[in-house]
N, CA, C and O atoms as a GROMACS GRO file, in nm:
protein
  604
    1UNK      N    1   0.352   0.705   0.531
    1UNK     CA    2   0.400   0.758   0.404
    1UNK      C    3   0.328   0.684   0.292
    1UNK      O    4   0.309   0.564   0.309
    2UNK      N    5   0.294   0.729   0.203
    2UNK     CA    6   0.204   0.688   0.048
    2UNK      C    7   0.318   0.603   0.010
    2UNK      O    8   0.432   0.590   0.056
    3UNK      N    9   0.262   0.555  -0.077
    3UNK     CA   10   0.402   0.434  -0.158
    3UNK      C   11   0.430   0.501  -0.248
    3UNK      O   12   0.337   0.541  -0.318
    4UNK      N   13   0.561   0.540  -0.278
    4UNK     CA   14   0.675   0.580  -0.373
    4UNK      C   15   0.599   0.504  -0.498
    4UNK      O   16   0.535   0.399  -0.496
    5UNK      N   17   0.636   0.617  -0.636
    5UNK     CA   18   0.584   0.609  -0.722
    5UNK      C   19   0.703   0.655  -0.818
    5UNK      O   20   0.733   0.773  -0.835
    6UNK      N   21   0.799   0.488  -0.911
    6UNK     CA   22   0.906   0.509  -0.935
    6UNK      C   23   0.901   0.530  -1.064
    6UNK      O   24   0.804   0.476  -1.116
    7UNK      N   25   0.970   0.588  -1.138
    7UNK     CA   26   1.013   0.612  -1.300
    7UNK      C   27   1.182   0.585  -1.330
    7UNK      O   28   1.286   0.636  -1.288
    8UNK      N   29   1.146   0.467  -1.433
    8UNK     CA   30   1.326   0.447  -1.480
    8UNK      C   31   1.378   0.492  -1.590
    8UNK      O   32   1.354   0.427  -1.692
    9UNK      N   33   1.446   0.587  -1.598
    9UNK     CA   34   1.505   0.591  -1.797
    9UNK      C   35   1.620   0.582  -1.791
    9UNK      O   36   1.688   0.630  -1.700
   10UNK      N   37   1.677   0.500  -1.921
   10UNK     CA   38   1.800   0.564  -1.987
   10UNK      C   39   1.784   0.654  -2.084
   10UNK      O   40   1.677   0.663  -2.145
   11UNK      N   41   1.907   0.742  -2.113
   11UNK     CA   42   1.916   0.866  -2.205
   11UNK      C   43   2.014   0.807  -2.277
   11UNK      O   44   2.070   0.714  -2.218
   12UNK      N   45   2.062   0.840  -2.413
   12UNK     CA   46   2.221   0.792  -2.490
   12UNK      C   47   2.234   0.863  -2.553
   12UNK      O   48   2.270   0.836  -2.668
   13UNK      N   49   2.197   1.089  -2.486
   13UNK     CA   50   2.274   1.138  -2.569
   13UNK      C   51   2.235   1.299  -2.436
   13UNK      O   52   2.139   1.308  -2.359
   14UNK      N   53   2.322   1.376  -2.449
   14UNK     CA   54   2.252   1.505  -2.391
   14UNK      C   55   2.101   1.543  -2.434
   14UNK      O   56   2.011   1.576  -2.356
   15UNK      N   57   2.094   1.532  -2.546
   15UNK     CA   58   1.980   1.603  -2.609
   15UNK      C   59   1.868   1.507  -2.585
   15UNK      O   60   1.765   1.575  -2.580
   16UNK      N   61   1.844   1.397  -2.570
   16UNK     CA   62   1.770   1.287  -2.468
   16UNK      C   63   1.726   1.293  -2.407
   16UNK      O   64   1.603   1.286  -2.404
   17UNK      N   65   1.832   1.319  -2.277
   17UNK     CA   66   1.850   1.356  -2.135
   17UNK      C   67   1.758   1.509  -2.134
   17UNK      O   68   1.693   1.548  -2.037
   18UNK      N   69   1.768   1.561  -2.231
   18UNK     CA   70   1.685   1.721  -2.221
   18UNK      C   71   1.547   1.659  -2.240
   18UNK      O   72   1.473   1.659  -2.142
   19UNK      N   73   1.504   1.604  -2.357
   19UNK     CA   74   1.392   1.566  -2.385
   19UNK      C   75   1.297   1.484  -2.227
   19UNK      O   76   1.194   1.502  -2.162
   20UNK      N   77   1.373   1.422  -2.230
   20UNK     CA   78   1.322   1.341  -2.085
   20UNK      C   79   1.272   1.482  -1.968
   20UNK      O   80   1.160   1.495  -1.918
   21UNK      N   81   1.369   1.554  -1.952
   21UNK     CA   82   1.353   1.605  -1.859
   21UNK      C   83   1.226   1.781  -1.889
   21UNK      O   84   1.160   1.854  -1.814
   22UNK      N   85   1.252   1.775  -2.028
   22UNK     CA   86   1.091   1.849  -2.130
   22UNK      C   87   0.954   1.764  -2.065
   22UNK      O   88   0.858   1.828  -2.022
   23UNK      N   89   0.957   1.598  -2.063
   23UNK     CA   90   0.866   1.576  -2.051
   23UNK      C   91   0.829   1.604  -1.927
   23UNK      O   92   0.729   1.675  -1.917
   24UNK      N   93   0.901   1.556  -1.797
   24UNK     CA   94   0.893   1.592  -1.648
   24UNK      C   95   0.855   1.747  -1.635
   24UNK      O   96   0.776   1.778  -1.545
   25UNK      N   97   0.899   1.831  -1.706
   25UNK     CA   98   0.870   1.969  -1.685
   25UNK      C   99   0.738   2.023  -1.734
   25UNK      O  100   0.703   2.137  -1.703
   26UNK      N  101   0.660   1.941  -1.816
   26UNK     CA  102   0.522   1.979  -1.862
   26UNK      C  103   0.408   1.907  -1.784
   26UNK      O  104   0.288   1.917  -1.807
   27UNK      N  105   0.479   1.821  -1.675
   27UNK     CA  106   0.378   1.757  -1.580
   27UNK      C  107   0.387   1.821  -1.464
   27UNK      O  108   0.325   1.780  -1.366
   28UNK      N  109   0.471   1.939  -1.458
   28UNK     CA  110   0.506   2.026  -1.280
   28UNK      C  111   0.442   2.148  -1.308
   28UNK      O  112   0.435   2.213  -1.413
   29UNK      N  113   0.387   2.173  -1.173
   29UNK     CA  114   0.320   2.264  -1.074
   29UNK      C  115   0.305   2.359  -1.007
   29UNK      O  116   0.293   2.316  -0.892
   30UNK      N  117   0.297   2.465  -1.006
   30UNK     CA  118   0.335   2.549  -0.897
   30UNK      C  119   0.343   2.506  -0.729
   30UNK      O  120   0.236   2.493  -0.670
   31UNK      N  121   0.470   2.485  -0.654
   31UNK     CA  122   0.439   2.440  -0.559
   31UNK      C  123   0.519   2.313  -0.542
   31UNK      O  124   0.540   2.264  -0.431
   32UNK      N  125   0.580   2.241  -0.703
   32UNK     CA  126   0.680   2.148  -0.679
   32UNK      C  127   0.781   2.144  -0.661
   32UNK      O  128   0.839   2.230  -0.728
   33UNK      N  129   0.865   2.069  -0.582
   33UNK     CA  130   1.015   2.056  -0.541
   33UNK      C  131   1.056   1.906  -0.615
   33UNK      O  132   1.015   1.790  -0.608
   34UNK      N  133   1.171   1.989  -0.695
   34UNK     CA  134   1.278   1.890  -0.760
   34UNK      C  135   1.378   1.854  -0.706
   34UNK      O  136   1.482   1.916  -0.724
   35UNK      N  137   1.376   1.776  -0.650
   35UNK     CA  138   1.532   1.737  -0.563
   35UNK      C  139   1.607   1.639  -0.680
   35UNK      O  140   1.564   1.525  -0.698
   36UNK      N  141   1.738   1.698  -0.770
   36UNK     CA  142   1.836   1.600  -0.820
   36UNK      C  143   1.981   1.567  -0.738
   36UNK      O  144   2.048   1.643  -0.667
   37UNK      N  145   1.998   1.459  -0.765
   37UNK     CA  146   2.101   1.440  -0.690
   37UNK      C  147   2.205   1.349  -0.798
   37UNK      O  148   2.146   1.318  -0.901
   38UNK      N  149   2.335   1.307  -0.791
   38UNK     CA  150   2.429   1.280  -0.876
   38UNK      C  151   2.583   1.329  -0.841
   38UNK      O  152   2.637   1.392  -0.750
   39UNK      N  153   2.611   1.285  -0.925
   39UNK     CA  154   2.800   1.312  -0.922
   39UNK      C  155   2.789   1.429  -0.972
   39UNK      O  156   2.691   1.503  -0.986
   40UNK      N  157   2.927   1.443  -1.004
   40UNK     CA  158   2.987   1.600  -1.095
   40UNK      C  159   2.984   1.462  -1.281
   40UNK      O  160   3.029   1.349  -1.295
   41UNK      N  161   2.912   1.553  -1.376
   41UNK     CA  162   2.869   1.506  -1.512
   41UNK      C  163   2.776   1.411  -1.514
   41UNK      O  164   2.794   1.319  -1.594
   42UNK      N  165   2.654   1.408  -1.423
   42UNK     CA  166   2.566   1.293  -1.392
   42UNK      C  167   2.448   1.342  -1.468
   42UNK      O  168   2.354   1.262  -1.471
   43UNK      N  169   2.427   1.478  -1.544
   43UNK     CA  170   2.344   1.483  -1.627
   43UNK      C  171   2.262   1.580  -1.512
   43UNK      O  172   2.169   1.636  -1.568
   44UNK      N  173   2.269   1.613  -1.374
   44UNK     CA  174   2.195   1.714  -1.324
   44UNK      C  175   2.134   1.802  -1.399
   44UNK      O  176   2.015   1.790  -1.427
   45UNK      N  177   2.215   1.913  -1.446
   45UNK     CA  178   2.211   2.017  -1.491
   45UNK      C  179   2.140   2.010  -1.640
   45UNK      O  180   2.042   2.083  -1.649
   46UNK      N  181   2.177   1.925  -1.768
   46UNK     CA  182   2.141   1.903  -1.870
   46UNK      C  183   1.951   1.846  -1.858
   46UNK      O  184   1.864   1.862  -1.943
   47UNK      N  185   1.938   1.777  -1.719
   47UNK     CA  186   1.815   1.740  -1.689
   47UNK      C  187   1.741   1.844  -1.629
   47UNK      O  188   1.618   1.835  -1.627
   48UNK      N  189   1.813   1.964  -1.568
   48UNK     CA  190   1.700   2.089  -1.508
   48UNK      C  191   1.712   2.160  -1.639
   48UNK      O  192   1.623   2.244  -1.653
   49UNK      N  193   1.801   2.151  -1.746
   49UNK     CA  194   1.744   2.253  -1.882
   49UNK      C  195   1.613   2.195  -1.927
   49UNK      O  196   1.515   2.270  -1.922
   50UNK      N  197   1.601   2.091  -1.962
   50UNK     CA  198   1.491   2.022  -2.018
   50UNK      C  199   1.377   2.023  -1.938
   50UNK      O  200   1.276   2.046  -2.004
   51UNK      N  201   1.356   2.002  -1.802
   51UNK     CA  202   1.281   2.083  -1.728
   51UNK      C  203   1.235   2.193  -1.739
   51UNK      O  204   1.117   2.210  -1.709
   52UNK      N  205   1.322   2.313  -1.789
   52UNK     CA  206   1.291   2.450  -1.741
   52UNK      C  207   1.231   2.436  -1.896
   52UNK      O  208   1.121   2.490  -1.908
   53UNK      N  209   1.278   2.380  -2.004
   53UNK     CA  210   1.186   2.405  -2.130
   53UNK      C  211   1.063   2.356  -2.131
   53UNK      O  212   0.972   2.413  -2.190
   54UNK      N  213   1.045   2.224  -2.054
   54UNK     CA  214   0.907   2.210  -2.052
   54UNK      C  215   0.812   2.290  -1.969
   54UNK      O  216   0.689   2.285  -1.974
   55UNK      N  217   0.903   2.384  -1.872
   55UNK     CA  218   0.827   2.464  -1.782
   55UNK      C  219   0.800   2.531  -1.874
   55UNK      O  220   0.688   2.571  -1.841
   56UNK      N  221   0.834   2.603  -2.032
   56UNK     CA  222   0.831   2.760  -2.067
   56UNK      C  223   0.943   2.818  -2.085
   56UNK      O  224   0.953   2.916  -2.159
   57UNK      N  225   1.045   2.765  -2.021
   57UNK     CA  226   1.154   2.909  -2.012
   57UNK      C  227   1.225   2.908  -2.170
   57UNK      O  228   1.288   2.837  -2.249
   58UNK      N  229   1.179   3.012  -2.156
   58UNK     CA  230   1.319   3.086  -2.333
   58UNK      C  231   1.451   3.115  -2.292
   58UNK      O  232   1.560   3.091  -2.344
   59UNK      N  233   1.421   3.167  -2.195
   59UNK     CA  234   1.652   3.174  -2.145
   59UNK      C  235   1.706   3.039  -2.152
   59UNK      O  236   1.653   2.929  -2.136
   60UNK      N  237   1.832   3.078  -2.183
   60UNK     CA  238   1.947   2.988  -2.146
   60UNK      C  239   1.956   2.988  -1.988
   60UNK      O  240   1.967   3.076  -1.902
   61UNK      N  241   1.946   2.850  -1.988
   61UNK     CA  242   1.964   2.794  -1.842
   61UNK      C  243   2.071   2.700  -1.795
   61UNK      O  244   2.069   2.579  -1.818
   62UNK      N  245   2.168   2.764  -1.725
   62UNK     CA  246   2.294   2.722  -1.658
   62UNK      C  247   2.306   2.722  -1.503
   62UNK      O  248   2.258   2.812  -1.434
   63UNK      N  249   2.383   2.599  -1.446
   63UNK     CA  250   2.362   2.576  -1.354
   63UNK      C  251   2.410   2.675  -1.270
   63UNK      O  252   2.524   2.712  -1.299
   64UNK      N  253   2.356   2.732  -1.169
   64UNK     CA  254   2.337   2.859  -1.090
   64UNK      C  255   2.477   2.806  -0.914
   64UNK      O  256   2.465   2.824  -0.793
   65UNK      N  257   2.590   2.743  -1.001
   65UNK     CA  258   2.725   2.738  -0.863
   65UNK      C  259   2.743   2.827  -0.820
   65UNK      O  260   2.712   2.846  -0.702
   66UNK      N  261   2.805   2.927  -0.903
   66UNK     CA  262   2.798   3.041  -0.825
   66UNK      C  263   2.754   3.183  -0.788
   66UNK      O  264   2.804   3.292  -0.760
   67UNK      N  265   2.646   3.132  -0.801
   67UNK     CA  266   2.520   3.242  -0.725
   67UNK      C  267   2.405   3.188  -0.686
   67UNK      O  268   2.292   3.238  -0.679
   68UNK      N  269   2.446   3.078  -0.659
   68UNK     CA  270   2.345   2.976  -0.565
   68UNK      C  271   2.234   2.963  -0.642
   68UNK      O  272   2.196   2.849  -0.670
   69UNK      N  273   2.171   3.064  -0.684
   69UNK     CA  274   1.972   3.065  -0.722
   69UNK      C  275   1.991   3.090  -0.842
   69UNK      O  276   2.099   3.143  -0.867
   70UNK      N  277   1.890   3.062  -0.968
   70UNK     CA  278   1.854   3.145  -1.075
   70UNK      C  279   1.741   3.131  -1.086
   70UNK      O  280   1.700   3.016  -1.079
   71UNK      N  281   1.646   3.239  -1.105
   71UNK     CA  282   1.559   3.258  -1.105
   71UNK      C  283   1.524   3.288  -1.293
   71UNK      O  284   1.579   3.367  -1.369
   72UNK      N  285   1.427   3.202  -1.317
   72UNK     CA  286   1.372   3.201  -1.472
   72UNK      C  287   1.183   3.250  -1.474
   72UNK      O  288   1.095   3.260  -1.388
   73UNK      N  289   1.188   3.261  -1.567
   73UNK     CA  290   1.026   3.286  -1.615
   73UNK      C  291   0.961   3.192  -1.701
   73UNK      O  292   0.990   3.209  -1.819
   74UNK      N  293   0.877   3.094  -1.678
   74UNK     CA  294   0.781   3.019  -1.786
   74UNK      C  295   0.660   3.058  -1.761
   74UNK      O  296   0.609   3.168  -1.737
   75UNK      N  297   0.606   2.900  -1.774
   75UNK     CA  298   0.413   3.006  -1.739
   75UNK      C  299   0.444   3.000  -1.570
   75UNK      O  300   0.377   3.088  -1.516
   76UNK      N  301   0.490   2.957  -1.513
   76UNK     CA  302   0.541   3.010  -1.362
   76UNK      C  303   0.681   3.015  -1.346
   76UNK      O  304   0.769   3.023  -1.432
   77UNK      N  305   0.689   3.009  -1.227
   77UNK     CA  306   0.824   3.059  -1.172
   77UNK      C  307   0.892   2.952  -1.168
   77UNK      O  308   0.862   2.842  -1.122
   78UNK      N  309   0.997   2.992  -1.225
   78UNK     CA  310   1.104   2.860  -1.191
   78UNK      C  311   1.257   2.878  -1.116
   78UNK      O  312   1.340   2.948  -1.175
   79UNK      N  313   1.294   2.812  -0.985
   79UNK     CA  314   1.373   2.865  -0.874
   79UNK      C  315   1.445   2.727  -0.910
   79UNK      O  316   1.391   2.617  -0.918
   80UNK      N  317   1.638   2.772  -0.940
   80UNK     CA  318   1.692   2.663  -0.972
   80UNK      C  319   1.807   2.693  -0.872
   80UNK      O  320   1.875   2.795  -0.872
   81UNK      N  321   1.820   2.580  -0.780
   81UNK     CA  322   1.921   2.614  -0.690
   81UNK      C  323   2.006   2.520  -0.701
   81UNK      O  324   1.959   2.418  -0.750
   82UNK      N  325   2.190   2.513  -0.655
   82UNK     CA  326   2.261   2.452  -0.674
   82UNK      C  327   2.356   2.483  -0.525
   82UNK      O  328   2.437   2.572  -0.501
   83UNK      N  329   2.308   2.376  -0.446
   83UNK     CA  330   2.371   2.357  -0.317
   83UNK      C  331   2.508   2.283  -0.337
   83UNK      O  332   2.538   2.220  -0.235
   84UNK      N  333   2.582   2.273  -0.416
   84UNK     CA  334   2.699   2.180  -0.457
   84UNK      C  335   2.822   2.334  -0.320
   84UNK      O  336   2.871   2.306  -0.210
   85UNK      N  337   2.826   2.449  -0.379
   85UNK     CA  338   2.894   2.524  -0.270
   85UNK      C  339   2.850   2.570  -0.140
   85UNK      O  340   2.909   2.656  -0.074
   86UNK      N  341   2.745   2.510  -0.105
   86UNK     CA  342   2.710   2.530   0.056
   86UNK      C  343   2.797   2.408   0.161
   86UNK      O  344   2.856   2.301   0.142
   87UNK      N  345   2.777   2.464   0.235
   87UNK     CA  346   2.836   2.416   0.356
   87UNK      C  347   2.752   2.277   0.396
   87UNK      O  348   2.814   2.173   0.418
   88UNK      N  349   2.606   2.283   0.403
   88UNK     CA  350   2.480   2.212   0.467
   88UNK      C  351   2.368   2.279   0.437
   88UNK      O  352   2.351   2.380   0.369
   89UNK      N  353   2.295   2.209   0.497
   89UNK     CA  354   2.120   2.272   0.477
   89UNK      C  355   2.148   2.388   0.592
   89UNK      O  356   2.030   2.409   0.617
   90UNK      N  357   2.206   2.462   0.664
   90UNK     CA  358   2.172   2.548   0.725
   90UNK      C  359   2.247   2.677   0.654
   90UNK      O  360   2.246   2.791   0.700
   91UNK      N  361   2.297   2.645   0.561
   91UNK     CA  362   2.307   2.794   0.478
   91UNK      C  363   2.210   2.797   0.357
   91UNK      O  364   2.184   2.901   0.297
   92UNK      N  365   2.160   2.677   0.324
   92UNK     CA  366   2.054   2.696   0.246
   92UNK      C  367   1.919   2.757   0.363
   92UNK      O  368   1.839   2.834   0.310
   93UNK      N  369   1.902   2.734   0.471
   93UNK     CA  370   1.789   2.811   0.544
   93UNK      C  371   1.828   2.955   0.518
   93UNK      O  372   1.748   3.035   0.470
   94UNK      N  373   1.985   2.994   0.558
   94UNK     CA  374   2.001   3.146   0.540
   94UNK      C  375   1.958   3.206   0.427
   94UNK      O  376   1.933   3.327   0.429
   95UNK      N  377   1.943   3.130   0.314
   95UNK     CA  378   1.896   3.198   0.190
   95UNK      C  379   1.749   3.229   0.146
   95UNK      O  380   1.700   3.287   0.049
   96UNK      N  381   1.688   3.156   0.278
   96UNK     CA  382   1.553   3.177   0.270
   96UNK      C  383   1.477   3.055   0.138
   96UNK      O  384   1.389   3.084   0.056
   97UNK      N  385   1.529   2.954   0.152
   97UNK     CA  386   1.514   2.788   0.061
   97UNK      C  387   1.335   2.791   0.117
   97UNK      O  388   1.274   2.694   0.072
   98UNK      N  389   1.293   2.836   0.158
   98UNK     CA  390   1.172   2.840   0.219
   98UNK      C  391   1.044   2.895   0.101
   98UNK      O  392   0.939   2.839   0.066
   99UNK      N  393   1.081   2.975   0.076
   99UNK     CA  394   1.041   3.098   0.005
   99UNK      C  395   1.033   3.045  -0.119
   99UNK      O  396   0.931   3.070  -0.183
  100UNK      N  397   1.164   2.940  -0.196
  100UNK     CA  398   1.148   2.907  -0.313
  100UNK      C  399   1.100   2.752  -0.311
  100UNK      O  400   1.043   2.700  -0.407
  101UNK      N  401   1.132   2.679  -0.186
  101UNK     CA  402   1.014   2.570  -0.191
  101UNK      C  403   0.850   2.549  -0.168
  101UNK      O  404   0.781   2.460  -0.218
  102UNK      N  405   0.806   2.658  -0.075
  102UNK     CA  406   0.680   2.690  -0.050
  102UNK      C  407   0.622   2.790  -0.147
  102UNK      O  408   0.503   2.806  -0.119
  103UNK      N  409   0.657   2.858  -0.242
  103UNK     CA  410   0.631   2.960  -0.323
  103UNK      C  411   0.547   2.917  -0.410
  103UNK      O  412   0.492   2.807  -0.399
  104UNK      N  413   0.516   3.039  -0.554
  104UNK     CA  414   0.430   3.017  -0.628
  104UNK      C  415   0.499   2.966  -0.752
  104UNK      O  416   0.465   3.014  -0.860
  105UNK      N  417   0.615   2.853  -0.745
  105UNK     CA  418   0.668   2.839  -0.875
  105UNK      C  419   0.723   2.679  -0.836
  105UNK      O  420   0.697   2.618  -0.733
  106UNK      N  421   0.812   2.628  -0.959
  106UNK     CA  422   0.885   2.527  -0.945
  106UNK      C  423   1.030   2.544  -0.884
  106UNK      O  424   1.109   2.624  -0.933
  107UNK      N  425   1.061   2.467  -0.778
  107UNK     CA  426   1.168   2.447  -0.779
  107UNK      C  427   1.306   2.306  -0.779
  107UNK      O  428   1.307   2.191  -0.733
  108UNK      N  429   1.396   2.378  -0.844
  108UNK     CA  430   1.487   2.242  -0.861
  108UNK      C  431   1.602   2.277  -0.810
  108UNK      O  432   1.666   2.380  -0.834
  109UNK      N  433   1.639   2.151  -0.707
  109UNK     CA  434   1.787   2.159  -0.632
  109UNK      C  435   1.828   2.072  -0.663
  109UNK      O  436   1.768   1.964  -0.669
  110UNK      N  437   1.951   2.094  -0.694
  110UNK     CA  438   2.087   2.054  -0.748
  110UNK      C  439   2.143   2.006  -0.664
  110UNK      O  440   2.116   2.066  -0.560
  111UNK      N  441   2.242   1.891  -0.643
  111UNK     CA  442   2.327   1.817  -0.529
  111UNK      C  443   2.216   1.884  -0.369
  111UNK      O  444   2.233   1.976  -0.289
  112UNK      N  445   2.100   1.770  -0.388
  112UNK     CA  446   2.012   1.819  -0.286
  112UNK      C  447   2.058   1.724  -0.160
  112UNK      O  448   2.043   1.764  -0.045
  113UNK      N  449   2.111   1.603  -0.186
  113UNK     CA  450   2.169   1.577  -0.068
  113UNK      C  451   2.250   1.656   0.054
  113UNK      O  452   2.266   1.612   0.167
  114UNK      N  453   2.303   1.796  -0.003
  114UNK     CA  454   2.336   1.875   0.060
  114UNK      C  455   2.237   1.947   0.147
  114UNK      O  456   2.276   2.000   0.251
  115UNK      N  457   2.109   1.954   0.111
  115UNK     CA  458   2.020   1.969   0.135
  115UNK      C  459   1.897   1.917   0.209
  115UNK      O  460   1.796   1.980   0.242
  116UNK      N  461   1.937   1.748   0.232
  116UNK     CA  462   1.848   1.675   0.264
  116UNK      C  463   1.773   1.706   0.398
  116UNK      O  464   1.655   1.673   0.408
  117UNK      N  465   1.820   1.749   0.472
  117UNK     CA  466   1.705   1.817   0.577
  117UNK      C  467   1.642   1.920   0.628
  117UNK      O  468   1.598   1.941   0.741
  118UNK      N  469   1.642   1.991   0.516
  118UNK     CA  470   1.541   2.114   0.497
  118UNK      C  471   1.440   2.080   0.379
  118UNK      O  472   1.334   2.139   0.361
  119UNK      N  473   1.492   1.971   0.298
  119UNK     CA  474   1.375   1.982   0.178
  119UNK      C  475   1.229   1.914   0.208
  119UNK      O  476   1.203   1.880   0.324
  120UNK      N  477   1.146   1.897   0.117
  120UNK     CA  478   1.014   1.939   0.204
  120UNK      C  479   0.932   1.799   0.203
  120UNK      O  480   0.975   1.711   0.130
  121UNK      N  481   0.839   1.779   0.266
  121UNK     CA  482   0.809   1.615   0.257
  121UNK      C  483   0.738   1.591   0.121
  121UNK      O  484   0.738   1.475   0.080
  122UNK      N  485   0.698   1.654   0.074
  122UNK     CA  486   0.646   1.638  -0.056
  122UNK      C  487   0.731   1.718  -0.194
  122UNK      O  488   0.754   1.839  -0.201
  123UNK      N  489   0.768   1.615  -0.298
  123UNK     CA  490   0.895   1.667  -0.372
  123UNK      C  491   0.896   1.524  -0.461
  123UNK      O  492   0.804   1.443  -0.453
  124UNK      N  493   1.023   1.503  -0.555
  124UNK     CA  494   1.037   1.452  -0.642
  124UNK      C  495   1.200   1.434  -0.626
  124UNK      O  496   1.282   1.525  -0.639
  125UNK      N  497   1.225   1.309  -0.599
  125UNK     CA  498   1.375   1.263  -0.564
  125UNK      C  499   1.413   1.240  -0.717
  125UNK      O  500   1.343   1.152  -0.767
  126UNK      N  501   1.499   1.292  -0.801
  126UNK     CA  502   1.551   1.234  -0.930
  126UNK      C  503   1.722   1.212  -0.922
  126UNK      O  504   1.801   1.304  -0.941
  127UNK      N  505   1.756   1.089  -0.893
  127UNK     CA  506   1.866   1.003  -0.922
  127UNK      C  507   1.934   1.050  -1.046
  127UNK      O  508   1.848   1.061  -1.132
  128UNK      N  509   2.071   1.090  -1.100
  128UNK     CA  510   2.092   1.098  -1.206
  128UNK      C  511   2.254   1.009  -1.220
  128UNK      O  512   2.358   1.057  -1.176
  129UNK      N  513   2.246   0.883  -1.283
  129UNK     CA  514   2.383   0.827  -1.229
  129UNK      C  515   2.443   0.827  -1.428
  129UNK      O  516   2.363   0.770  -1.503
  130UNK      N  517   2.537   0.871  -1.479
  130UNK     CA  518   2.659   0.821  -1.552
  130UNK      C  519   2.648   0.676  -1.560
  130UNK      O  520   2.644   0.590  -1.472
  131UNK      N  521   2.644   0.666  -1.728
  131UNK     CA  522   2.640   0.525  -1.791
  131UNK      C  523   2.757   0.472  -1.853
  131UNK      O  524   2.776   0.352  -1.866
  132UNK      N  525   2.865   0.596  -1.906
  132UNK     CA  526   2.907   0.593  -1.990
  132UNK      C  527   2.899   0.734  -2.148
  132UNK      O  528   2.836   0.840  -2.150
  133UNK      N  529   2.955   0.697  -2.217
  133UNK     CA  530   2.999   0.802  -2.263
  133UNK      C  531   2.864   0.820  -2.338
  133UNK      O  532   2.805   0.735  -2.405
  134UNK      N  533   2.812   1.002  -2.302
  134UNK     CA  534   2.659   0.996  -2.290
  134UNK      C  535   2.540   0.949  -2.250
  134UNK      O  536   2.436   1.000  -2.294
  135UNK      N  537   2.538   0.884  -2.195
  135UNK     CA  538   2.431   0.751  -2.177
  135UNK      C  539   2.395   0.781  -1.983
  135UNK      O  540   2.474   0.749  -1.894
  136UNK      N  541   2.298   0.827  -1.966
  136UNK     CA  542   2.250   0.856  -1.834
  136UNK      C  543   2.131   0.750  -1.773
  136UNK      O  544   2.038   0.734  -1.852
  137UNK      N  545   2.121   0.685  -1.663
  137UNK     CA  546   2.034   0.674  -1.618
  137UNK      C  547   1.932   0.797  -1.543
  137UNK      O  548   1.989   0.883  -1.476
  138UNK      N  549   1.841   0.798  -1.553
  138UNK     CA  550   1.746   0.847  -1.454
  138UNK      C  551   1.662   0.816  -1.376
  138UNK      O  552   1.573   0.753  -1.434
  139UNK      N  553   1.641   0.829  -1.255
  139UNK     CA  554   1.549   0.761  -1.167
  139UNK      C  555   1.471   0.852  -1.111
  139UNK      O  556   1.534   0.925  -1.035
  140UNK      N  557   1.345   0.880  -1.119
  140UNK     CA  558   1.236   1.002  -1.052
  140UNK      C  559   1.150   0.917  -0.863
  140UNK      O  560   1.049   0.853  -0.890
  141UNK      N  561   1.163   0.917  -0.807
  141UNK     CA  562   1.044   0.884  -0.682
  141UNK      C  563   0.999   0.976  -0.627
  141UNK      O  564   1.062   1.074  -0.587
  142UNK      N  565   0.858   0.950  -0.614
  142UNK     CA  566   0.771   1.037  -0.567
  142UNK      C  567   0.769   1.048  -0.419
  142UNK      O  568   0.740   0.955  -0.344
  143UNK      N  569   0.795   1.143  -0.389
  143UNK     CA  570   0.798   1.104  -0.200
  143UNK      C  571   0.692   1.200  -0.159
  143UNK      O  572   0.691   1.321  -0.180
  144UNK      N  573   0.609   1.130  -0.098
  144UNK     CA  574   0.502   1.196  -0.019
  144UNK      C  575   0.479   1.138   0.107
  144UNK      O  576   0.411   1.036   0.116
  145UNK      N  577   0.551   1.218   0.250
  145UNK     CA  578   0.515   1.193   0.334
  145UNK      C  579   0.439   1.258   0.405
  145UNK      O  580   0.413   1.374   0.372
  146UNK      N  581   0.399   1.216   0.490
  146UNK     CA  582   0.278   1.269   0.545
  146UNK      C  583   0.290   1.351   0.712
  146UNK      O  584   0.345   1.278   0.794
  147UNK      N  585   0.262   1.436   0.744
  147UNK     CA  586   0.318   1.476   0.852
  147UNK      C  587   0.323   1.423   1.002
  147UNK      O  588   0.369   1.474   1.105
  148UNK      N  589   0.269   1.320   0.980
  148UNK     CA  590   0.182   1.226   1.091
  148UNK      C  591   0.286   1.078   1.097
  148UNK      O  592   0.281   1.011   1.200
  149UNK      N  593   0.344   1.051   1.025
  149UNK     CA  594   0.370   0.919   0.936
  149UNK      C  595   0.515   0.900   1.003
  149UNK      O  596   0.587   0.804   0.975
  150UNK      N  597   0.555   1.017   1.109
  150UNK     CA  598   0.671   0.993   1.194
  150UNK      C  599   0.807   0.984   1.067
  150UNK      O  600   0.913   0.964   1.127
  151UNK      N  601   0.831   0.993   0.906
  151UNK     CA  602   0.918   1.031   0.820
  151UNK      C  603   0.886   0.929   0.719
  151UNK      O  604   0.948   0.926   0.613
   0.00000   0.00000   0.00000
């Protein structure tokens, strides 16, 4: 496995927390996987808006509980999934999680620990932990493993 390649922030306001996550979204790819992970008010969601603006997107972007996917438009595709009501990673396979991680766009999963063994060896782990009232940490690692590298 390559050596993890870490990023630390604090945020001390929503609109922060967006900005931060504007900047992360003007450095992604077609082809990247966002894995966030966090509590319930850990800034997930407020961090894939700011994302999806630095991707491009003009819609309002809300976290996709219940209807699993939302699908947005920037200068690519952006696939925002929210595994918080699945069971495991094997109802995210039923949805065909394949399609929007191997595809021609970005994607970001939401409570991806639900997810953790279908997501793909190459991706972007972002930590989102509650500081206090507004105030978010963020933590980004780069995980690139290699298929050889035994995990």
């Amino acid at each position: 496995m390559a050596p993890a390649a870490i990023t630390r922030a604090v945020t001390e306001n929503a609109e922060a927390t967006r900005v931060f996550g504007e900047r992360l979204g003007r450095q992604l790819s077609p082809g990247d996987v966002v894995a966030l992970y966090g509590g319930l008010g850990s800034g997930k969601t407020t961090l894939a808006q700011g994302i999806c603006r630095g991707l491009g997107v003009r819609e309002v972007v809300n976290s996709p509980t219940f209807t699993i996917v939302n699908e947005y438009r920037g200068r690519c595709p952006v696939y925002h999934l929210d595994c918080y009501r699945l069971e495991g990673a094997e109802d995210l396979l039923a949805l065909g999680c394949e399609e929007y991680f191997y595809g021609d766009g970005v994607c970001l999963v939401e409570w991806a620990e639900k997810a953790a063994d279908v997501l793909p060896d190459r991706r972007f782990d972002v930590r989102c932990t509650h500081l206090g009232v507004g105030r978010r940490e963020i933590v980004i690692e780069t995980v690139r493993r290699d298929a050889n590298s035994g995990g």
